[in-house]
C-alpha positions as CSV (number, residue, x, y, z in Angstrom):
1,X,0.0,0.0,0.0
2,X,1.1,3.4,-0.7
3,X,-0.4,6.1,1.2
4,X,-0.3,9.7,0.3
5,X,1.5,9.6,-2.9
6,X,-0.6,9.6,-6.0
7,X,-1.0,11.7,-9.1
8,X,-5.1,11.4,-10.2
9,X,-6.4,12.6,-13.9
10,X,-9.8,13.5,-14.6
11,X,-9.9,12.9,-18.8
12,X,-12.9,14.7,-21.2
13,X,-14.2,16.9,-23.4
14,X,-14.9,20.5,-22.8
15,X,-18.0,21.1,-20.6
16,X,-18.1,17.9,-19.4
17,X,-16.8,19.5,-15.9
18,X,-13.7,18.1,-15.0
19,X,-12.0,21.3,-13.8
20,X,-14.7,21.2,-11.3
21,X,-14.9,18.4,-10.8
22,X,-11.2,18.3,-9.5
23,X,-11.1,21.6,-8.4
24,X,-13.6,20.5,-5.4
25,X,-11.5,17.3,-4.8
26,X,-8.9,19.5,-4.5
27,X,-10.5,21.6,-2.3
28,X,-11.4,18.7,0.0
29,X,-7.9,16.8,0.2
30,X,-6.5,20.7,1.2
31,X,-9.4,20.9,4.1
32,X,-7.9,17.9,5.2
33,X,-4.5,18.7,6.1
34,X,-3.1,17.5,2.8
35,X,-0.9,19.5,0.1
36,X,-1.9,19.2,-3.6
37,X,-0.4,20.5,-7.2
38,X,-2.8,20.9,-9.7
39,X,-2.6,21.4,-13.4
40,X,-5.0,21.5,-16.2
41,X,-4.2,20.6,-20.2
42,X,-7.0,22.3,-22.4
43,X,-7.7,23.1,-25.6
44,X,-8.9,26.3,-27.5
45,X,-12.3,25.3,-27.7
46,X,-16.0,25.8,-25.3
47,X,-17.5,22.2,-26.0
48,X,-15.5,18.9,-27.2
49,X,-11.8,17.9,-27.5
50,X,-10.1,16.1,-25.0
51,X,-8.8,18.3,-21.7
52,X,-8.0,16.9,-18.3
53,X,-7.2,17.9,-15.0
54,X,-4.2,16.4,-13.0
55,X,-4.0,16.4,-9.4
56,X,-0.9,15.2,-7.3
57,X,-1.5,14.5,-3.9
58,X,1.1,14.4,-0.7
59,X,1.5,14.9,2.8
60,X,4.4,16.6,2.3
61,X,4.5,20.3,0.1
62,X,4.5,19.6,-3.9
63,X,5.6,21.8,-6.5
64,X,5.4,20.2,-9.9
65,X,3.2,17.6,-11.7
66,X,3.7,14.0,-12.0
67,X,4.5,12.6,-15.1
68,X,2.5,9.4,-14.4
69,X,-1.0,9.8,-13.2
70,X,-1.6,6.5,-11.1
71,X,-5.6,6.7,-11.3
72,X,-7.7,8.2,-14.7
73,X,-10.9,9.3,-14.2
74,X,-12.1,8.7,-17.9
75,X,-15.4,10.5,-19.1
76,X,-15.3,9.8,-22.4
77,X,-13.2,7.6,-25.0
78,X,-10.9,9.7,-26.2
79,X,-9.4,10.5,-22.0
80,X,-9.0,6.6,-22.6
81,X,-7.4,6.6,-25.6
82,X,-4.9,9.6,-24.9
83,X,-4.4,9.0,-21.5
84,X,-3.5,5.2,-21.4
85,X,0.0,5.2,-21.9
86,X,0.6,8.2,-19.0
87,X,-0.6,5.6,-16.6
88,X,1.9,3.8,-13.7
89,X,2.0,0.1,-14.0
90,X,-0.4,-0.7,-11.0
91,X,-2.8,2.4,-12.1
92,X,-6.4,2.2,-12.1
93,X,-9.2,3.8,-14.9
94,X,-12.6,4.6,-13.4
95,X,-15.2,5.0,-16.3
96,X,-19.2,5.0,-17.1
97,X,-20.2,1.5,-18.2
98,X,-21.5,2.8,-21.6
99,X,-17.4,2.9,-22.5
100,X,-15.7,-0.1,-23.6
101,X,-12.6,-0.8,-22.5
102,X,-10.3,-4.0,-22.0
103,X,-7.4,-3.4,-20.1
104,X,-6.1,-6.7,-22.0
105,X,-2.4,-7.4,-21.0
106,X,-1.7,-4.3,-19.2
107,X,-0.7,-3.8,-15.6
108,X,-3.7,-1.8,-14.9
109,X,-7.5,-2.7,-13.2
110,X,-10.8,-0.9,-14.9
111,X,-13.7,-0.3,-12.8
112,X,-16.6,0.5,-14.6
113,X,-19.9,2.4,-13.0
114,X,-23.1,3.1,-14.6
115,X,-22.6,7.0,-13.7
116,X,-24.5,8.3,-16.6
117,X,-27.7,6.2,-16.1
118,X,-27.5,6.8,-12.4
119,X,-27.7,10.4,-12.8
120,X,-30.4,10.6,-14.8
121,X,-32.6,8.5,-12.4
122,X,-31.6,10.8,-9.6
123,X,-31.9,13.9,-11.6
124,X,-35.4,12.8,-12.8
125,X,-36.4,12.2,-9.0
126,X,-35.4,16.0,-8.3
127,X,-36.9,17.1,-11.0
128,X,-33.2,18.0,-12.7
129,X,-33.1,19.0,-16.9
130,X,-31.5,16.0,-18.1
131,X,-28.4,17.5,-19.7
132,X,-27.7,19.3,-16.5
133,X,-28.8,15.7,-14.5
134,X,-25.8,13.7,-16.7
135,X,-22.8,16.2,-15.4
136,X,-23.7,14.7,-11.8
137,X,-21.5,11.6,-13.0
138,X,-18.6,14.0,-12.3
139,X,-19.9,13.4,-8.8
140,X,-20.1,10.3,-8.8
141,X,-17.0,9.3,-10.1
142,X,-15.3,11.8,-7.2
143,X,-17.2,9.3,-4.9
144,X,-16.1,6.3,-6.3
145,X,-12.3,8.3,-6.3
146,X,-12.5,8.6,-2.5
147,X,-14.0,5.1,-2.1
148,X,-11.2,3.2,-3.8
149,X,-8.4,5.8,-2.2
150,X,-9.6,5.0,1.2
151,X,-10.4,8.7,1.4
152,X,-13.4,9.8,4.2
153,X,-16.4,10.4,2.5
154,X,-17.7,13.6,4.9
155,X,-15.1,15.4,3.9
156,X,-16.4,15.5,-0.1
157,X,-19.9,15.5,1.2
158,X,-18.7,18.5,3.2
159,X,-17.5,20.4,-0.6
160,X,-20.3,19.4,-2.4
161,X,-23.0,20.5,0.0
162,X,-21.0,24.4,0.1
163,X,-20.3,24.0,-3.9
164,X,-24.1,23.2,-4.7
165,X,-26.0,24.4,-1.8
166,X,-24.8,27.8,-2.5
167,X,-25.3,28.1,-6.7
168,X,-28.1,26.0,-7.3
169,X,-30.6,25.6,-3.7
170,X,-30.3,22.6,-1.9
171,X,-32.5,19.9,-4.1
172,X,-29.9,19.7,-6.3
173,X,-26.9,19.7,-3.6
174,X,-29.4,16.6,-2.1
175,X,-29.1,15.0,-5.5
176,X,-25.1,15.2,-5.9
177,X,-24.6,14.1,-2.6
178,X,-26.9,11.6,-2.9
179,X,-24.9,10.3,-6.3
180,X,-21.7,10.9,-4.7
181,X,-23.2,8.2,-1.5
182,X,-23.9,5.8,-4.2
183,X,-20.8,5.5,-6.2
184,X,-18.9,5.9,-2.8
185,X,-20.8,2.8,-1.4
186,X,-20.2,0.6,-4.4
187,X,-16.8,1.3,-5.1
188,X,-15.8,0.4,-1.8
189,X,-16.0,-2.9,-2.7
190,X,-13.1,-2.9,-4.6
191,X,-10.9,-0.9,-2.4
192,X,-8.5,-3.4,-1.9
193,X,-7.6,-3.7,-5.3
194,X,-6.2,-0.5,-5.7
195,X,-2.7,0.6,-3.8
196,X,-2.7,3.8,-3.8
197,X,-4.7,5.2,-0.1
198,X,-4.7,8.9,0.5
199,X,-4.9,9.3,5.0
200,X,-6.0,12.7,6.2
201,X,-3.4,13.6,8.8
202,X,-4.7,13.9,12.5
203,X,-4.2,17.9,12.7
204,X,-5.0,20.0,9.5
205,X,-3.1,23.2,8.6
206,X,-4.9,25.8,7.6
207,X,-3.6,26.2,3.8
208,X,-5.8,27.7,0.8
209,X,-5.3,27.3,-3.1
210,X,-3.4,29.0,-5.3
211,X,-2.5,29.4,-8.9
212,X,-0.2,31.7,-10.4
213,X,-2.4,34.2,-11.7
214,X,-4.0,34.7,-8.8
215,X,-0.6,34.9,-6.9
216,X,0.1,37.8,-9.4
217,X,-2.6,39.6,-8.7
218,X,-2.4,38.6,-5.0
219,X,1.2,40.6,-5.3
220,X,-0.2,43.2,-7.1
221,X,-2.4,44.0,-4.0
222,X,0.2,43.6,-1.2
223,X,2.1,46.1,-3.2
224,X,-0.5,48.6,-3.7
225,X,-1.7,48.6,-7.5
226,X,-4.8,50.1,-7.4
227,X,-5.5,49.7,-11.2
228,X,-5.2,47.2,-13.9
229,X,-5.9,47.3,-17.3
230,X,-6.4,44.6,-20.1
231,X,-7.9,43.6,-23.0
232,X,-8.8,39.5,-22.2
233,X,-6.2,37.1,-24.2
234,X,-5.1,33.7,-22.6
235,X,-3.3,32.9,-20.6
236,X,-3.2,36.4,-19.1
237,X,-7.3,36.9,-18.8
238,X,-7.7,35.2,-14.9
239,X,-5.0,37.9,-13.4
240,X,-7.8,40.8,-14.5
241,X,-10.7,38.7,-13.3
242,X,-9.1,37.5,-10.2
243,X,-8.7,41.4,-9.3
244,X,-12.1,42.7,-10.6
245,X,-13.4,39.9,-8.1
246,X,-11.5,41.5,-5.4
247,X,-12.1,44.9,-6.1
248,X,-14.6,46.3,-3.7
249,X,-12.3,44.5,-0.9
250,X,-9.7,46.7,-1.5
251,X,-10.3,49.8,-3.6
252,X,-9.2,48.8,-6.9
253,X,-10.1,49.9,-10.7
254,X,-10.3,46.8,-13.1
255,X,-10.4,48.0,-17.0
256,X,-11.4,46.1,-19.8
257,X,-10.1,47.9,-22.6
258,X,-10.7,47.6,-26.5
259,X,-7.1,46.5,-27.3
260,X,-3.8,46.2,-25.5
261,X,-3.0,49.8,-27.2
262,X,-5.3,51.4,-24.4
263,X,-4.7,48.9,-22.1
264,X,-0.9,49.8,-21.2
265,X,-2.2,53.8,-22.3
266,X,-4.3,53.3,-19.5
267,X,-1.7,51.7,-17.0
268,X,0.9,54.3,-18.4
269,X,-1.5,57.3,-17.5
270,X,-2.3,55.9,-14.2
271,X,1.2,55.7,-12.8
272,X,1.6,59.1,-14.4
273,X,0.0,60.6,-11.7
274,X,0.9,58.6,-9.2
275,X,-1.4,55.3,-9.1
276,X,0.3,51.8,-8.9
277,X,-0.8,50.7,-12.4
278,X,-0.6,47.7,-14.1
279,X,-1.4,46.1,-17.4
280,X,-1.4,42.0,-17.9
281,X,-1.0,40.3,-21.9
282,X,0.5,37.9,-23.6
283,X,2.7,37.8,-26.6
284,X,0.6,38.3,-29.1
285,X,-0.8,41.7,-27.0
286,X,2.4,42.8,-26.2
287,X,3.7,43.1,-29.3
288,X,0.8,45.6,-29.5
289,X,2.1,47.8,-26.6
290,X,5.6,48.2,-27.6
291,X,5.1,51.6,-28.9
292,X,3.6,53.1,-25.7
293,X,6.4,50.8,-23.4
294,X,8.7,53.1,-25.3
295,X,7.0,55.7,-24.0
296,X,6.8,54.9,-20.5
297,X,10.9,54.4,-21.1
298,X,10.9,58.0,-22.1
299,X,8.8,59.8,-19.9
300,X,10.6,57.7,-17.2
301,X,7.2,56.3,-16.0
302,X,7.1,53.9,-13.5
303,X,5.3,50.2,-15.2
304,X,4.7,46.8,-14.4
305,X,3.5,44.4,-17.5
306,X,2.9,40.8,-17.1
307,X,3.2,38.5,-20.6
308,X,2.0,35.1,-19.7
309,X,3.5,33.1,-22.4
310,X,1.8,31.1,-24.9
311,X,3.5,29.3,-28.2
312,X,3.7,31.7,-31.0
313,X,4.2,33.1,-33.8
314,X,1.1,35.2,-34.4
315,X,-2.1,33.5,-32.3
316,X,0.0,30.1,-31.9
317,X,-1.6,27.9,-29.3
318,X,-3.7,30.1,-27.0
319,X,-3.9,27.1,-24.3
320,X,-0.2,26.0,-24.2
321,X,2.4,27.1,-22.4
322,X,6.3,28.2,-24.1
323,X,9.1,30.2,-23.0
324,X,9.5,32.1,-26.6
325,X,9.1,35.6,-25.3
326,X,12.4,36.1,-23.2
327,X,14.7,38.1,-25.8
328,X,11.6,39.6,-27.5
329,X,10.5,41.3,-23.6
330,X,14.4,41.9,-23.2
331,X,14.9,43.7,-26.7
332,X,11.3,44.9,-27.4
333,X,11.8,48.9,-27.9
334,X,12.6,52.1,-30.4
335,X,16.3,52.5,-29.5
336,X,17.3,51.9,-26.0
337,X,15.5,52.1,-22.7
338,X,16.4,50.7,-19.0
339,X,13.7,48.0,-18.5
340,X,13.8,45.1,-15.7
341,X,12.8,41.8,-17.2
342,X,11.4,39.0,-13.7
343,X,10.6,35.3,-14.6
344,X,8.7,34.4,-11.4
345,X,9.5,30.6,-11.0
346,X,6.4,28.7,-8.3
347,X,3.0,30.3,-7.1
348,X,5.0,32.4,-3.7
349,X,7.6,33.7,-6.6
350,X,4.9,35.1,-8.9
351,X,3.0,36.8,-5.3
352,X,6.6,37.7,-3.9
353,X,8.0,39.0,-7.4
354,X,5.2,40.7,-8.5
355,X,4.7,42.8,-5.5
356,X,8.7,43.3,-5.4
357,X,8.0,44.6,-9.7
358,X,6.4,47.4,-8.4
359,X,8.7,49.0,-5.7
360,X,11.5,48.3,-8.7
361,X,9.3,50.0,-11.3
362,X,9.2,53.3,-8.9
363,X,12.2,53.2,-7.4
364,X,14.4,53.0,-11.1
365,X,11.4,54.7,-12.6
366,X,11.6,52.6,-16.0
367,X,9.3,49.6,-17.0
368,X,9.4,46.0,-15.2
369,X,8.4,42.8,-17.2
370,X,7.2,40.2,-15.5
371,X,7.5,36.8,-17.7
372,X,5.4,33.9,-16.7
373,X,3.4,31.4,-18.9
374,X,0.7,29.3,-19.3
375,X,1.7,26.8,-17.1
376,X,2.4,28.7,-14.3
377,X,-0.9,30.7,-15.3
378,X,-3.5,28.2,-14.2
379,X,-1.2,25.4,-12.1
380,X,-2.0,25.5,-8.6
381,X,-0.5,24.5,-5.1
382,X,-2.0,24.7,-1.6
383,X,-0.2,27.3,-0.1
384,X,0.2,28.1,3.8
385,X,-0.6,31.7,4.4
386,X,2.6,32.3,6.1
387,X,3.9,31.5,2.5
388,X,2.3,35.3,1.3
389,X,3.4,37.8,4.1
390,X,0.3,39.9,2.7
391,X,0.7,42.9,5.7
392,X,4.3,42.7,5.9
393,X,5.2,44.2,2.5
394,X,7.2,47.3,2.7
395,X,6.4,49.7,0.0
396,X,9.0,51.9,-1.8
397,X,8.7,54.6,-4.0
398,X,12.2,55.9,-4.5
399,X,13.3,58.9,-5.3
400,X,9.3,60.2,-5.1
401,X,9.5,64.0,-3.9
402,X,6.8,64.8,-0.9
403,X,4.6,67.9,-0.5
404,X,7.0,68.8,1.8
405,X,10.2,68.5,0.3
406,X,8.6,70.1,-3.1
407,X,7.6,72.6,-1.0
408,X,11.3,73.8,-0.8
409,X,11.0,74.2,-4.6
410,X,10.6,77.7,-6.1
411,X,8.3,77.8,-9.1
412,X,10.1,76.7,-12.5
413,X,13.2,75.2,-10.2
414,X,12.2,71.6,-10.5
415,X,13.7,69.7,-12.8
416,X,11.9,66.4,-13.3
417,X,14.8,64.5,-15.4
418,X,17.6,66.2,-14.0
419,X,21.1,65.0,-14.7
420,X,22.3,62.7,-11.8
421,X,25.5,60.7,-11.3
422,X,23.1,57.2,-10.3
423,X,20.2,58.0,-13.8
424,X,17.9,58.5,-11.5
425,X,15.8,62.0,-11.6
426,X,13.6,63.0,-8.1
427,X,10.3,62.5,-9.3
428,X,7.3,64.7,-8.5
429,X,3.7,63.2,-8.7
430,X,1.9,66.1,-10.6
431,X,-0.2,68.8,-8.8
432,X,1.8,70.6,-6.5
433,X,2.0,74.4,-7.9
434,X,5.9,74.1,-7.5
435,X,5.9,71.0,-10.0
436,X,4.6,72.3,-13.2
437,X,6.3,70.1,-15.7
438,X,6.0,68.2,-19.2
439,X,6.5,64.5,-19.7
440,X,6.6,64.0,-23.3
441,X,7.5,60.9,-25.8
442,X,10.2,63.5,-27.7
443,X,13.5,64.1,-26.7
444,X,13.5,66.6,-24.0
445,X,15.6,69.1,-21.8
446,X,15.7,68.8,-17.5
447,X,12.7,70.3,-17.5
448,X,10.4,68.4,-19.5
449,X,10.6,70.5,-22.6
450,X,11.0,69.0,-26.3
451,X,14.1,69.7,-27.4
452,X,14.7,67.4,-29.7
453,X,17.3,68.2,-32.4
454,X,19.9,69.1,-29.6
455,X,22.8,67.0,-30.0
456,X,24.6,67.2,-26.6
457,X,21.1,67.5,-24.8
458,X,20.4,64.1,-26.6
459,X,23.7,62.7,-25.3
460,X,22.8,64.4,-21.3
461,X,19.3,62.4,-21.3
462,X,20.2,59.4,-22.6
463,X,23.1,58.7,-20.9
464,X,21.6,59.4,-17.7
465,X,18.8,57.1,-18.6
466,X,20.5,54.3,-19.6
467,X,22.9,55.0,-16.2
468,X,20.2,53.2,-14.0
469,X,21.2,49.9,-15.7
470,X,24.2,50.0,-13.6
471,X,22.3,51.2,-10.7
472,X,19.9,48.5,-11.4
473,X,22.6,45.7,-11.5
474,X,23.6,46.1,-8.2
475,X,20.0,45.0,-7.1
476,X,19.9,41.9,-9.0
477,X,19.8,39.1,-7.3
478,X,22.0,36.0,-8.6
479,X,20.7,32.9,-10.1
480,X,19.8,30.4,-7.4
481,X,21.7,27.1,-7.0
482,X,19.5,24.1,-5.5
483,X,21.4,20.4,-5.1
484,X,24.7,19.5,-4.2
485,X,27.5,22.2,-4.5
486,X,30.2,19.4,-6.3
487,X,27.7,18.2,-8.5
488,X,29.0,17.2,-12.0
489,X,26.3,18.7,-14.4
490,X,24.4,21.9,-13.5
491,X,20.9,22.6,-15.0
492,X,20.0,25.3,-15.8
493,X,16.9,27.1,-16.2
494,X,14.2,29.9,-15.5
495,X,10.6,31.0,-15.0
496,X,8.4,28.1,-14.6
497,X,11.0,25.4,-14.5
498,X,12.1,26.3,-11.6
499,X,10.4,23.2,-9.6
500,X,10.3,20.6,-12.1
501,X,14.1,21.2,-12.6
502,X,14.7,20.7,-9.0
503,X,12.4,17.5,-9.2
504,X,14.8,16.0,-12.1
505,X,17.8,16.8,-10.0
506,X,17.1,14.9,-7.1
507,X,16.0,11.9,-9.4
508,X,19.2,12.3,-10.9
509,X,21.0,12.4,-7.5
510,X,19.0,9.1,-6.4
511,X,19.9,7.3,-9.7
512,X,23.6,8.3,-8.8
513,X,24.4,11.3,-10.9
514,X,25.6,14.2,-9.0
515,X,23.4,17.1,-10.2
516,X,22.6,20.7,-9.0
517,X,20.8,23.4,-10.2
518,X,20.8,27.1,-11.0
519,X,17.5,29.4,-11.7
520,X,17.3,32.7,-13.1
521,X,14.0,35.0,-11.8
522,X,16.0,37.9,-12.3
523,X,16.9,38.6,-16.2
524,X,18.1,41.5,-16.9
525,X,20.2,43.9,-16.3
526,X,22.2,41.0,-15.6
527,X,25.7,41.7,-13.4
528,X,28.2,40.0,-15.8
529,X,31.1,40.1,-13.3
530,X,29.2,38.4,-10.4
531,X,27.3,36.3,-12.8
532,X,30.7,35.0,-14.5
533,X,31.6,33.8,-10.8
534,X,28.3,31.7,-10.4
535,X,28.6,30.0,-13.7
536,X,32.0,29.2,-13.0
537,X,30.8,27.0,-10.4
538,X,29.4,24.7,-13.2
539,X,31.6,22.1,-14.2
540,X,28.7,20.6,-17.2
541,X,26.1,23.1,-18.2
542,X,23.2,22.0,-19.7
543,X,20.5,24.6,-20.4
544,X,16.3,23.7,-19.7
545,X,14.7,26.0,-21.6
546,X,11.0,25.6,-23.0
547,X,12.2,27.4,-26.7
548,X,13.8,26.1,-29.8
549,X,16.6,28.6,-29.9
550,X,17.2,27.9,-26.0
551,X,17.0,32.1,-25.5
552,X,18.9,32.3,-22.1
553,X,21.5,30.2,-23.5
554,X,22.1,32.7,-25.5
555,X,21.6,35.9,-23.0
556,X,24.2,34.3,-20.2
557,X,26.7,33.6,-23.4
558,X,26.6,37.4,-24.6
559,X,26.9,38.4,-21.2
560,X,29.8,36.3,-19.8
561,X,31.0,34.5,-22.9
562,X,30.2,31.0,-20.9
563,X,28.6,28.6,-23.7
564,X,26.3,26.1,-22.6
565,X,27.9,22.6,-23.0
566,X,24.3,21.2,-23.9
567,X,20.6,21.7,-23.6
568,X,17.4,19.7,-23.1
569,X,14.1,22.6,-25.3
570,X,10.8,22.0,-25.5
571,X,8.6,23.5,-27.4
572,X,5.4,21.5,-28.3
573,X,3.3,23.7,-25.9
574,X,3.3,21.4,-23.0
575,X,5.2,21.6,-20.2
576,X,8.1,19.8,-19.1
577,X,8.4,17.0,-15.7
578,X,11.4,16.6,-13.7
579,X,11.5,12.8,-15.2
580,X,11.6,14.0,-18.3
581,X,14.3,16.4,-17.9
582,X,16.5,13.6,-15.3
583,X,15.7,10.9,-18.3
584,X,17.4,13.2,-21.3
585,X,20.3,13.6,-19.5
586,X,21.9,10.1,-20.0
587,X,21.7,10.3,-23.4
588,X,23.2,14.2,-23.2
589,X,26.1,12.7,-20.6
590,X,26.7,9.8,-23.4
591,X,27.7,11.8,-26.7
């Protein structure tokens, strides 16, 4: 028997529920004391397809998906079909009777439930449409889940009954529950023939659940953002809706603008005048808003833009996940600007990086990119709520002048981008009398004025612009090693891979291979002298990247001349396991 160690799928089409479906499984195993990682595969369509949701179970904290599920929850044929071979030997397939399915020679049981039929007699006893009667299998089959994982049944009763109770009256929460009791009760039976048991512990922590764009926009609030704009494009679209749904709660302004254009006009205008301001895309959209993040490197404003990644070019594959946009985000401008470039890696890193984005985007007054992906978007972890220090984030505003000190200020004396040895200009929110001052997208003087065909004012402005990038270095923080410090091969990666790296290195360290790890969050500006030292530490480097033309690679080489010895990409929109990464590098150690 293995206890507290499983990876379950839940296979189907679109609207067949199985987001739900897991998310309230989730919800229960978390109640109960238990930490979860959660991660959904769909695609670019409302009904049909095949989607599933995967949810890896512990009693320990998990970071990164399994890349065997050891019990399917099949709805249909095709979560059969496509989700056979991702099965451990040992696994199990729950399914409605009306699907055939022989498990034939394979190391796996089948236990088949007439789900569908039982629903509709249950849904015609409560007087239920039938279409909505037959999506109660989805409860049923989270029944029969607990049943044959030796899982309590009160606790699911106890997420059905607040799931349904509250959106649809209590009939129908009667009838779920009442489908969930049946399934529970006959797969019990066959308990014993599955190994895998999930045991509540004896004293639940108090944990809630968390994905990454929530944690963004978690992060967003603990720093003080009080506006976001967007125009909806996946993976990006939950980080405005998770706000908008807290908005009342904490004084914030959601906008749903008509393109990206306005959207980062909007977020631009916003921080203008003072207002943490944010705008949230992904490639596709940013590519949009390139024009106006010159601006905001102009005018100096302060900016925070999250692009959630997705496979490109053009629309690519809005529901998969990539790594493609890391020298486009580094390089995207008209001529040079200082810009920070973050690659959040875990749900705590996008809350804890985000809400740092914006006391960097004030204090060096240029724009901060925040790179995350789909992935990361919509996995999600239980998370302690020690894990997001919510009160205890310090805001900084830099160089930001009060009515007090501007008060010193004789009118026309203040200089908003005044020449200073460290690029960075004392910066007056606009309304004070002593203040009066232009921001413009032209070349301009200390004051604010165009002056654009000056030659040496051009040189004055632009080099102390582009003198933050030092300033900025010095707040970089180093890539972080995880794993033994004499390892023999170093992986190395950022952003989302963070976890799933540091899963394939301690596979690789229990199959005998002495591996470490090293993880970029921060990009750029990089610090090539200190950076050089890190890497030096690397005796084998082989690069993780989810990109064909492994970008970092690329960035650490320009930066420090150190050429990555090999590299394990990805880029078929899915994302990577630690197994898959500790399994590639035999063949890498062997040519």
């Amino acid at each position: 028997m293995i206890t507290n160690n499983l990876t379950i799928r839940i296979g189907g089409e679109a609207g067949q529920g199985m987001d739900t479906s897991g998310a309230g499984f989730a919800r229960a195993l978390v109640r109960s004391g238990l930490h979860i990682f959660a991660n959904s595969d769909f695609m670019s369509r409302i009904r049909g397809g095949y989607n599933f949701y995967q949810l890896r179970v512990s009693d320990k904290p998990i970071y990164a998906p399994h890349d065997a599920a050891h019990l399917l929850l099949a709805f249909n044929q095709d979560a059969l079909t496509q989700s056979l071979n991702d099965l451990a030997p040992g696994g199990a397939i729950i399914h409605d009777a009306s699907i055939q399915f022989d498990p034939g020679a394979r190391n796996v049981k089948a236990f088949a439930f007439p789900f569908e039929a039982k629903a509709l007699e249950i849904g015609r006893a409560a007087g239920m449409d039938p279409k909505r009667a037959k999506l109660m299998a989805n409860t049923a089959a989270l029944g029969a889940t607990a049943a044959l994982t030796s899982f309590p049944f009160e606790r699911i009763a106890d997420v059905i009954a607040q799931n349904f109770g509250k959106k649809k009256g209590s009939a129908i929460a009667e009838a779920n529950l009442t489908m969930a009791r049946w399934a529970y009760d006959d797969a019990l039976q066959s308990a014993d023939q599955f190994a895998w048991k999930i045991a509540p512990p004896a004293d639940p922590t108090n944990r809630m659940i968390l994905n990454g764009n929530q944690a963004i926009g978690l992060g967003a609030i603990a720093a003080g953002c009080k506006l976001i704009a967007a125009y909806p494009m996946t993976p990006a679209t939950s980080i405005i809706e998770f706000m908008t749904a807290q908005a009342k709660r904490f004084n914030l302004v959601t906008k749903q603008t008509e393109d990206e254009i306005a959207a980062i006009l909007y977020a631009i205008g916003a921080n203008q005048v003072g207002v943490r301001a944010m705008c949230a895309t992904s490639g596709g959209g940013f590519s949009l808003m390139v024009e106006a993040l010159g601006m905001a490197g102009m005018t100096e404003t302060p900016l925070v833009v999250v692009d959630s990644q997705r496979p490109g070019p053009s629309t690519g594959m809005p529901t998969r996940t990539g790594q493609g946009d890391l020298l486009f985000v580094m390089h995207a401008s008209q001529d040079e600007f200082p810009r920070i470039v973050l690659a959040p890696g875990g749900v705590e890193s996008c809350y804890a990086d985000t809400a740092r984005a914006f006391n960097l985007a004030e204090k060096y007054q240029c724009p901060v990119l925040i790179l995350t992906d789909a992935f990361q978007a919509f996995a999600a972890r239980s998370v302690g709520v020690e894990e997001l220090p919510f009160e205890k984030f310090r805001i900084e505003r830099g160089k930001t002048l009060t009515d007090a000190q501007l008060d010193q200020f004789k009118p026309g004396e203040y200089k908003r981008y005044a020449l200073t040895d460290d690029g960075i200009s004392p910066r007056a929110i606009p309304g004070h009398p002593n203040a009066v001052y232009t921001s413009t997208s032209d070349e301009h003087t200390e004051f604010g004025r165009i002056k654009d065909e000056d030659a040496a004012n051009r040189v004055a402005q632009h080099s102390k612009r582009m003198r933050k990038l030092e300033t900025i270095k010095r707040e970089m923080r180093m890539p972080e090693w995880y794993g033994p410090a004499d390892a023999s091969i170093t992986l190395m990666g950022w952003g989302s891979t963070r976890y799933v790296i540091r899963e394939a290195v301690d596979l690789l360290n229990a199959r005998g291979v002495r591996a470490n790890a090293l993880h970029f969050t921060d990009i750029y500006p990089l610090d090539e002298a200190r950076l050089e030292e890190e890497l030096n530490k690397a005796k084998r480097l082989i690069d993780v990247e989810g990109n064909y033309t492994a970008q970092l690679a690329q960035v650490v080489r320009v930066y420090t001349g150190r050429a990555v010895d090999d590299k394990i990409l990805k880029y078929d929109g899915r994302p990577f396991t630690g197994a898959e990464i500790a399994d590639a590098v035999p063949n890498i150690a062997r040519k």
